[in-house]
N, C-alpha and C positions, 0 to 999 in steps of 0.2 A: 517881260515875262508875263504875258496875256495868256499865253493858251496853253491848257494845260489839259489832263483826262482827268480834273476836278479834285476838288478839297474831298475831302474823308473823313468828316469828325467821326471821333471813337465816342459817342454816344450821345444824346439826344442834345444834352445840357453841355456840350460841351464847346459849339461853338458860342453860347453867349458866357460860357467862361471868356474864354480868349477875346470877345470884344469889352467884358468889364474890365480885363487888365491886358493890357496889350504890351506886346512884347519889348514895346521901346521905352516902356515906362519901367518897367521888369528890368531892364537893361543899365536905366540911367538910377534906378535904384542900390543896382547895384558899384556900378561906378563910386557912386557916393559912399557906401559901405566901405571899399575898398579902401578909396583915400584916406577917409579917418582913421581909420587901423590900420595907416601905413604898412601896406601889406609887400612883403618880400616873397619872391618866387626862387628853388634854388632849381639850378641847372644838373640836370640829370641823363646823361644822354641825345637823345634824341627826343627829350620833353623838359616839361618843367614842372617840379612839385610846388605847391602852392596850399602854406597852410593857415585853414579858414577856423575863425572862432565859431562855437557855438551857432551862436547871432547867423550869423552868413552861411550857415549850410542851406539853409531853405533859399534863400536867395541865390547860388551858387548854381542847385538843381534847377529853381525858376529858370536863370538866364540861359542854363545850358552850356556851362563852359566848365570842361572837364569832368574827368569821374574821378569819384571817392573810390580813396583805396582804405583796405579794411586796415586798421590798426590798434594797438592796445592804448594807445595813448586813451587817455579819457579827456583829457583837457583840450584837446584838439583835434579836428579832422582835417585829413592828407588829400588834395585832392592833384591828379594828373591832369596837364594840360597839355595837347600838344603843339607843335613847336609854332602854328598861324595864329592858333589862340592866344598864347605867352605872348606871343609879339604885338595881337591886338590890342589884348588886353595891355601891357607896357608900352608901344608907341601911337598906336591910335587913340586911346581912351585916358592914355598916362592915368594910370591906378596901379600901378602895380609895380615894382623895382624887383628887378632880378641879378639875384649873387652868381657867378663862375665858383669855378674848382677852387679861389685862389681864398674865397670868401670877400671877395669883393665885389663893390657894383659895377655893374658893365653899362656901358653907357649905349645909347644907341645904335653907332657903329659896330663897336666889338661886336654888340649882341647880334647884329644882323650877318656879319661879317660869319660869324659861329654857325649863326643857324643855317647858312647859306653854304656851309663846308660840311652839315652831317645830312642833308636830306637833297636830293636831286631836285632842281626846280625850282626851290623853296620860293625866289621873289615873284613866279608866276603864279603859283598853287596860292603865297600868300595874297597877292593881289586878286586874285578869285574870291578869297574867303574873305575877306576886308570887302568884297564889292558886294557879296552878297549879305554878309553882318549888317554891315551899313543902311542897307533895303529892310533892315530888321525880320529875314531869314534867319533861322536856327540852320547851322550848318551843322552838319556832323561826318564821321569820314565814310565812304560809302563802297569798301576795298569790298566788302561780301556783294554785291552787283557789280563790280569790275568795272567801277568807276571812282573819280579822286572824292566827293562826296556826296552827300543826298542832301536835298535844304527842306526846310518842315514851315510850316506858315505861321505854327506856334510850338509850343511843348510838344514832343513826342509823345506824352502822356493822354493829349488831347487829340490828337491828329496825326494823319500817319504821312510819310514825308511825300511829296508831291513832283518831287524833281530829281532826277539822274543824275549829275552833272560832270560833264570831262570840261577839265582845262586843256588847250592846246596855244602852244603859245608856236607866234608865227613865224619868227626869227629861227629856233630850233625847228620847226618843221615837226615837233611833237615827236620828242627823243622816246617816246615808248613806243612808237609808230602803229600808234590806233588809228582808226577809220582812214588808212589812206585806201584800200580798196573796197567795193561796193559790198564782200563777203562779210567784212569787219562791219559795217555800217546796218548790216541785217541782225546779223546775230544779236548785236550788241540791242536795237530796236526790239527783237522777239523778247531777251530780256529783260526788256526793262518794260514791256506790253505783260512780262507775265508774272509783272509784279506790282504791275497799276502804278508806274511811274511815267512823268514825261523826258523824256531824253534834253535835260540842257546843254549846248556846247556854249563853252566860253571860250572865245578868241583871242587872247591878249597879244598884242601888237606894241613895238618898243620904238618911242621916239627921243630923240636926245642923245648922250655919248652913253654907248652901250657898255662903256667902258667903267662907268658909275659905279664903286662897290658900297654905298652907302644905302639907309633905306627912303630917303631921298627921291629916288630914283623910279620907285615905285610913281611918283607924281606925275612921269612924263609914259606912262604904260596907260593902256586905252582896251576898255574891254569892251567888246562885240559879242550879243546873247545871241544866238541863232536856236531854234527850238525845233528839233528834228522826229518825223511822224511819220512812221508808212503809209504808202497811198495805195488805198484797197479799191482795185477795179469796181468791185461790185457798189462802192460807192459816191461810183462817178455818178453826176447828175443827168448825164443819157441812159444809164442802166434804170437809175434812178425811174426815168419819167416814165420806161417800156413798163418796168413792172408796176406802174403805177394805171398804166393804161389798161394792161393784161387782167388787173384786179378790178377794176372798171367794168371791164367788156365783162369778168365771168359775172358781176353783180347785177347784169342787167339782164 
């Protein structure tokens, strides 16, 4: 993830915000937060609610994982996560236990098992966002650009997100059937040009018994960045050198 159509800080101070506290530090702050106040997430559909003390709202907003939802509680705030996050946050980072219907703990499998039965994709989308967390990217979901999400370099607060991203996983042949022809691969490029985003594709590729329903499995999947840009005649380097000649000749 080298090239890109540039950082955007939203305002002068704001990229040396982001290098005095950088997001992994932000991140591993929070982890720690977590574990001590043995924190429990409940299952809710197609997310997970997860509720944060006092203390950890500011750090919750920091890391970027999930939104507050509004409520009367005063003793506590409600925050949504959804379903790559809960998982990150529970099997990557293990900070977080999450309750079923049944009010008990689910353990890794079930939970994967679950979350892999309400959302199409889920171990690819999640492997995309685990791959890009990991790179200490802020993901967030990017459905309003008509892609799986956008990645940010830091808080959205500071900087505005830099990246498109579609997952397309290579086994399925990409069950939504985006960019198989050249018309899908424009459109989707004009959109995301007029929005000062770079088009990420992620490839994920599955090795090992695909028959795996554990999350486990995620270990033996392999992601390929490819970073997709239109090529604008007018800035090929022969157009280039004429009008550089033409600008010559009139100056002289």
């Amino acid at each position: 993830m080298q090239e890109s159509m540039g950082t955007r800080w939203k305002g002068k101070a704001a990229e040396a915000t982001s290098l005095a506290d950088p997001m992994s530090k932000i991140v591993s702050r929070l982890q720690s937060s977590l574990i001590e106040s043995n924190s429990h997430g409940i299952l809710s559909g197609c997310s997970v609610l997860l509720a944060a003390h006092p203390e950890q709202l500011e750090i919750l907003n920091q890391a970027c994982f999930g939104r507050p939802i509004i409520t009367t509680e005063k003793d506590k705030q409600w925050f949504q996560l959804c379903l790559e996050e809960a998982f990150y946050l529970c099997y990557v980072m293990k900070c977080i236990k999450i309750v079923g219907g049944n009010n008990c703990l689910m353990d890794d499998t079930e939970l994967w098992q679950y979350m892999a039965s309400k959302k199409d994709c889920f171990p690819v989308l999640f492997k995309a966002y685990s791959h890009l967390r990991m790179k200490n990217w802020v993901v967030r979901a990017g459905s309003q650009y008509g892609v799986d999400f956008v990645a940010y370099r830091h808080h959205p607060a500071l900087v505005h997100s830099e990246y498109a991203v579609l997952v397309i996983s290579e086994e399925d042949g990409d069950a939504n059937g985006r960019l198989r022809v050249w018309s899908d691969f424009n459109c989707t490029l004009r959109l995301c040009g007029s929005v000062a985003k770079t088009l990420l594709v992620l490839f994920i590729s599955k090795n090992g018994d695909n028959r795996d329903v554990t999350p486990s499995c995620v270990e033996n999947y392999n992601v390929e960045e490819r970073i997709i840009s239109r090529w604008i005649p007018e800035q090929s380097r022969e157009n280039q050198g004429i009008e550089h000649k033409k600008s010559f000749k009139s100056q002289t």
